[in-house]
MIRO-831080 format. One record per atom (N, C-alpha, C): atom name; residue in one letter; residue number from 1; z, x, y. Coordinates in nm, 3 decimals, decimal comma. Layout:
> CA a NUM Z X Y
...
//
This chain:
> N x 1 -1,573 -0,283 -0,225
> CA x 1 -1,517 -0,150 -0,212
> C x 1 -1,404 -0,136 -0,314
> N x 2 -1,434 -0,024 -0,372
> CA x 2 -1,310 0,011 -0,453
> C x 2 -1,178 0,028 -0,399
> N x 3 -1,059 0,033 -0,492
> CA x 3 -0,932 0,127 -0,445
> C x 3 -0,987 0,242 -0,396
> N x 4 -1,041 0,353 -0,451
> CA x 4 -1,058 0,453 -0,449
> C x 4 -1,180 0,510 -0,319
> N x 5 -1,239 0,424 -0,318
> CA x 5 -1,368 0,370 -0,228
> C x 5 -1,317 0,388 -0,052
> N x 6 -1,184 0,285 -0,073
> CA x 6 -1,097 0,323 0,052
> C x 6 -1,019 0,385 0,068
> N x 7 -0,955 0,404 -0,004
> CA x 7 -0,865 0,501 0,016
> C x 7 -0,947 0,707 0,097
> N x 8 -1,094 0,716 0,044
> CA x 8 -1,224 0,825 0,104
> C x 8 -1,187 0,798 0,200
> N x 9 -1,253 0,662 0,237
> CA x 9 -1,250 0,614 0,363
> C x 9 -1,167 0,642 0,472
> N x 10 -1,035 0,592 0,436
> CA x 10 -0,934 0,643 0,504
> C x 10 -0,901 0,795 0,535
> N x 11 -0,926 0,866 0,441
> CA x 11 -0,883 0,992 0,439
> C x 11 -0,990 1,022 0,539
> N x 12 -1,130 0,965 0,573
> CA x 12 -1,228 1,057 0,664
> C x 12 -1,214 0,960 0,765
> N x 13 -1,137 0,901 0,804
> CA x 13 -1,138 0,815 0,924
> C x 13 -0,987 0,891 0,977
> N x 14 -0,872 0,923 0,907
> CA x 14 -0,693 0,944 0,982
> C x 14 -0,645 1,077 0,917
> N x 15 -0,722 1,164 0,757
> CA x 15 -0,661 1,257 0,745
> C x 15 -0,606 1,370 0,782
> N x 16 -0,697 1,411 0,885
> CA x 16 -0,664 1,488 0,989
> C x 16 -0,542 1,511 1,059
> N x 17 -0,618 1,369 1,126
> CA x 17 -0,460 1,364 1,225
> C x 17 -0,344 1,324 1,149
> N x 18 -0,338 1,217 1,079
> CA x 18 -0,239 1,234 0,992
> C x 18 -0,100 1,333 0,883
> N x 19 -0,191 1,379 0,848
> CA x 19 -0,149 1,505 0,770
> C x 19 -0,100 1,628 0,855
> N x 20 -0,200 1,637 0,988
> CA x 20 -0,129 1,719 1,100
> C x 20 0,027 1,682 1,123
> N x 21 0,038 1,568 1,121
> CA x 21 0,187 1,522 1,195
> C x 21 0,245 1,498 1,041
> N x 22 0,218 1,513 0,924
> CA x 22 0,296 1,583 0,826
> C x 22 0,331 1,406 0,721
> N x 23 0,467 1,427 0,654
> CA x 23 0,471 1,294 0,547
> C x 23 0,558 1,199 0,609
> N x 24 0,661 1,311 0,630
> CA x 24 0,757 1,213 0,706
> C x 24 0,748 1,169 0,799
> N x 25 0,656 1,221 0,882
> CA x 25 0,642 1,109 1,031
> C x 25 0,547 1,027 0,998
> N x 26 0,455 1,045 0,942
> CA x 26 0,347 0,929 0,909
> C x 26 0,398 0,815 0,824
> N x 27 0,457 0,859 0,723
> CA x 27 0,561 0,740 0,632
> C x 27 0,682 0,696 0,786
> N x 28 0,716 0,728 0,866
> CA x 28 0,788 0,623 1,002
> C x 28 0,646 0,548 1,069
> N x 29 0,565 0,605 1,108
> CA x 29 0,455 0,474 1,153
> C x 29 0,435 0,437 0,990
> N x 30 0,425 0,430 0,902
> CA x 30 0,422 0,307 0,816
> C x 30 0,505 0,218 0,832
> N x 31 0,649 0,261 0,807
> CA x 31 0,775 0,138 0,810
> C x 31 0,763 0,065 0,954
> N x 32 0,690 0,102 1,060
> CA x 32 0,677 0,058 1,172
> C x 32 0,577 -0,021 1,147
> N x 33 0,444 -0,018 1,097
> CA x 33 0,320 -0,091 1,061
> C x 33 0,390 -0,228 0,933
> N x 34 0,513 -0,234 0,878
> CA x 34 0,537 -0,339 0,800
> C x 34 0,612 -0,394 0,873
> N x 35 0,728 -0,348 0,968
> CA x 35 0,785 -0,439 1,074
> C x 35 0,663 -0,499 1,155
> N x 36 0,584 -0,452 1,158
> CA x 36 0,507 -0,558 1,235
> C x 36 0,423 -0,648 1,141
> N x 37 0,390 -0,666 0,978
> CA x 37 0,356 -0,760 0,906
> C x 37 0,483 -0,792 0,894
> N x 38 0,593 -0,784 0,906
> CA x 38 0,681 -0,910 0,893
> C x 38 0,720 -0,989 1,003
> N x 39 0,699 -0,943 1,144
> CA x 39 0,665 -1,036 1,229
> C x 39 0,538 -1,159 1,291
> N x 40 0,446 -1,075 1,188
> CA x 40 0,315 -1,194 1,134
> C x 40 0,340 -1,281 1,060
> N x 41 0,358 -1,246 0,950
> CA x 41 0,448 -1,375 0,847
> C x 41 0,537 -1,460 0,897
> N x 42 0,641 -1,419 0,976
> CA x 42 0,721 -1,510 1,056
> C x 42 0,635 -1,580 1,154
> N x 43 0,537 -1,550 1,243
> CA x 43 0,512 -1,591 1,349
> C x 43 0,350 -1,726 1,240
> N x 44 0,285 -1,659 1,162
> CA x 44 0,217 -1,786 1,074
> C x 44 0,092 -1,724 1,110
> N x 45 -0,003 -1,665 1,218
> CA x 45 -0,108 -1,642 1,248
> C x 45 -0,207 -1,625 1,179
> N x 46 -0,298 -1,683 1,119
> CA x 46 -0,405 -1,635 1,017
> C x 46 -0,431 -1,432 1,077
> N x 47 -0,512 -1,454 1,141
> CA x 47 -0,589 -1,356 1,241
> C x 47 -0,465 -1,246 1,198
> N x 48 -0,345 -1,216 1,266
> CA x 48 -0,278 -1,184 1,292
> C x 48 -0,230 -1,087 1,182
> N x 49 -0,185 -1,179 1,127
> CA x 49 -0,188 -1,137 0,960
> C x 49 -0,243 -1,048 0,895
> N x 50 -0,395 -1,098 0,888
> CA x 50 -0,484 -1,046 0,779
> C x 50 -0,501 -0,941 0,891
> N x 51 -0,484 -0,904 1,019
> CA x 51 -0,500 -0,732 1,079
> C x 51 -0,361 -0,696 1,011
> N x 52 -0,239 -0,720 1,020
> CA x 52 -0,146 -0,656 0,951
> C x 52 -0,160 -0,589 0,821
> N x 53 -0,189 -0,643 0,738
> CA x 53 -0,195 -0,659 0,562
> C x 53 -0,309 -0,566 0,610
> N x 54 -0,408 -0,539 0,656
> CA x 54 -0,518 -0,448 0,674
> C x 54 -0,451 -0,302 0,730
> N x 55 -0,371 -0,324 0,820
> CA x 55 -0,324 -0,203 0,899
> C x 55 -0,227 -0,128 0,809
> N x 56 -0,117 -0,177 0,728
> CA x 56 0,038 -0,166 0,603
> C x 56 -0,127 -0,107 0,514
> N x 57 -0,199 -0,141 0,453
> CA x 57 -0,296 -0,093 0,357
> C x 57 -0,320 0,017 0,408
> N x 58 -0,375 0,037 0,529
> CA x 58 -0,461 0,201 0,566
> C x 58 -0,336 0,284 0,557
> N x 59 -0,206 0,297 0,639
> CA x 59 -0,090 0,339 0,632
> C x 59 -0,107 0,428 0,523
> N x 60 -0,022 0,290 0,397
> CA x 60 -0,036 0,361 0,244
> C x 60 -0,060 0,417 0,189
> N x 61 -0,242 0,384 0,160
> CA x 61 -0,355 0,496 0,146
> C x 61 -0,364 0,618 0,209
> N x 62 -0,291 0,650 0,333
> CA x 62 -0,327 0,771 0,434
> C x 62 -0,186 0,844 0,355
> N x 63 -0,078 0,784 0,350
> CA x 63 0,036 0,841 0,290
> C x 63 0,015 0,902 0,118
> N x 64 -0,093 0,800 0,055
> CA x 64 -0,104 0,867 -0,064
> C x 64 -0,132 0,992 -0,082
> N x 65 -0,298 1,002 0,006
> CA x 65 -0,332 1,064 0,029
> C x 65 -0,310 1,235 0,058
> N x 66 -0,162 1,184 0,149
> CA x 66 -0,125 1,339 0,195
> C x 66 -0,026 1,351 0,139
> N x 67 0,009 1,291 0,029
> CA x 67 0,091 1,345 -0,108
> C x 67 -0,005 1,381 -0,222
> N x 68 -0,113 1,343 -0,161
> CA x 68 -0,175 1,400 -0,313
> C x 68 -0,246 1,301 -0,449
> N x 69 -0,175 1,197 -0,361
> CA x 69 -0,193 1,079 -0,498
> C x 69 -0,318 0,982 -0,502
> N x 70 -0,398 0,977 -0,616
> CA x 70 -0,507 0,834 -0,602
> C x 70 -0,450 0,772 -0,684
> N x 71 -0,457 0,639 -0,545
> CA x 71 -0,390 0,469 -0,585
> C x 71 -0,435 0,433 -0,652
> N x 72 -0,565 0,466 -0,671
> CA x 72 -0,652 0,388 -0,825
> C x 72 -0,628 0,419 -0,921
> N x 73 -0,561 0,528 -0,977
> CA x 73 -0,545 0,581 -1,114
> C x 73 -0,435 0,560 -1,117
> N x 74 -0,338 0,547 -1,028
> CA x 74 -0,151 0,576 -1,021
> C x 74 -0,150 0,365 -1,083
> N x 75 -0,222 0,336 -0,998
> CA x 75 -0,210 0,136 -0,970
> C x 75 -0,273 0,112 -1,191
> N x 76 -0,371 0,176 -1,170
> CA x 76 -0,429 0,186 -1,289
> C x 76 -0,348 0,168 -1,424
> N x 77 -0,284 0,256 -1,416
> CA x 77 -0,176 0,360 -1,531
> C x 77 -0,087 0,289 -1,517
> N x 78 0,019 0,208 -1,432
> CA x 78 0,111 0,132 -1,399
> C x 78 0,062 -0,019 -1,445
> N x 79 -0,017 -0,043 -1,396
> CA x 79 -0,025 -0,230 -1,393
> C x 79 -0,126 -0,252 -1,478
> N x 80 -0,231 -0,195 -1,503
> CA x 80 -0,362 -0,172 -1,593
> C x 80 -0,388 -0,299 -1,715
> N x 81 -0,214 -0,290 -1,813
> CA x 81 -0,204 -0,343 -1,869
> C x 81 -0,116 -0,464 -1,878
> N x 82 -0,081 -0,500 -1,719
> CA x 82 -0,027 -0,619 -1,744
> C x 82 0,145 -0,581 -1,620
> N x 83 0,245 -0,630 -1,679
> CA x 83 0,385 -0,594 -1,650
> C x 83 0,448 -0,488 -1,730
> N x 84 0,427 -0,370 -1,634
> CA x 84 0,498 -0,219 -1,690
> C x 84 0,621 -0,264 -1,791
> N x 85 0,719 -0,330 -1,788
> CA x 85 0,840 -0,375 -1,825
> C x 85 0,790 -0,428 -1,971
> N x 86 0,733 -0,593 -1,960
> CA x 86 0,715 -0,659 -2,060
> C x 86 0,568 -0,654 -2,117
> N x 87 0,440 -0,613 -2,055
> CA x 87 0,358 -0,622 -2,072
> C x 87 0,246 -0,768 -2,058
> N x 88 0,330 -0,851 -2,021
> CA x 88 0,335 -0,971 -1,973
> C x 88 0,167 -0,963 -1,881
> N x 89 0,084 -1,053 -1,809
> CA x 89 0,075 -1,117 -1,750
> C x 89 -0,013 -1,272 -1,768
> N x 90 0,087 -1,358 -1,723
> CA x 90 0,183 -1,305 -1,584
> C x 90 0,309 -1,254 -1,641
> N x 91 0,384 -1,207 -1,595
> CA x 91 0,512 -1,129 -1,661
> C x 91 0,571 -1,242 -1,677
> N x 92 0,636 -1,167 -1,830
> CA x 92 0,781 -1,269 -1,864
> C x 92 0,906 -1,205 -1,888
> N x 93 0,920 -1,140 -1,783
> CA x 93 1,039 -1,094 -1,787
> C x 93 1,133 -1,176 -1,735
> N x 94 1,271 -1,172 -1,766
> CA x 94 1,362 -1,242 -1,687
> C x 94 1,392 -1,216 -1,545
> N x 95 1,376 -1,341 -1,487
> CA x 95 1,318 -1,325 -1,348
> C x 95 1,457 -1,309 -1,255
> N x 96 1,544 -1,307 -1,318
> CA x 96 1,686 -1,209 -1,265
> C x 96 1,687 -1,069 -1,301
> N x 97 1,626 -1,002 -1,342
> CA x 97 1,631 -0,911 -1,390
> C x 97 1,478 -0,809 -1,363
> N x 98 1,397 -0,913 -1,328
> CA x 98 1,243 -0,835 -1,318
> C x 98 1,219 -0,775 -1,174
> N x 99 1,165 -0,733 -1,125
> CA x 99 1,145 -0,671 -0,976
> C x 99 1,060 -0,528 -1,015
> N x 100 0,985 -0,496 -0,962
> CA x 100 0,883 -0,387 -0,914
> C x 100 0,929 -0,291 -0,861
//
């Protein structure tokens, strides 16, 4: 499946309801959906996990979505060619200085 592939997906599985309850409340159940992948990571769970990192993904995509944005062309245009900054990969930027 593509970026783009899921991100459909998502939109015909949560856009609805989503977009009903608008950006800003849906971007708060996101930050709520990564507090809970960072209590997976802490806690170690395979299982656990990989539903997190699955659940923070649909979030995203549903948020792109009802801004308007495809992750595939935005991720594309940004990283496409490497490290936006240095062009690097893997990046060589100074790693005091590099961050996303």
């Amino acid at each position: 499946m593509t970026v783009r592939e899921f991100q459909r997906l998502i939109e015909r599985i949560y856009y609805d309801r989503d977009s009903g309850r608008g950006l800003e409340a849906t971007f708060m159940w996101f930050v709520e959906e990564v507090g809970e992948l960072s209590r997976a990571l802490r806690r170690g769970r395979r299982e656990e996990l990989e539903g997190e990192f699955a659940d923070v993904a649909a979030w995203l995509f549903t948020l792109a979505s009802i801004a308007e944005v495809d992750l595939e062309a935005v991720v594309a245009a940004k990283y496409g060619q490497g490290c936006p900054k240095c062009g690097g990969t893997p990046c060589r930027c100074d790693r005091s200085k590099a961050g996303t």
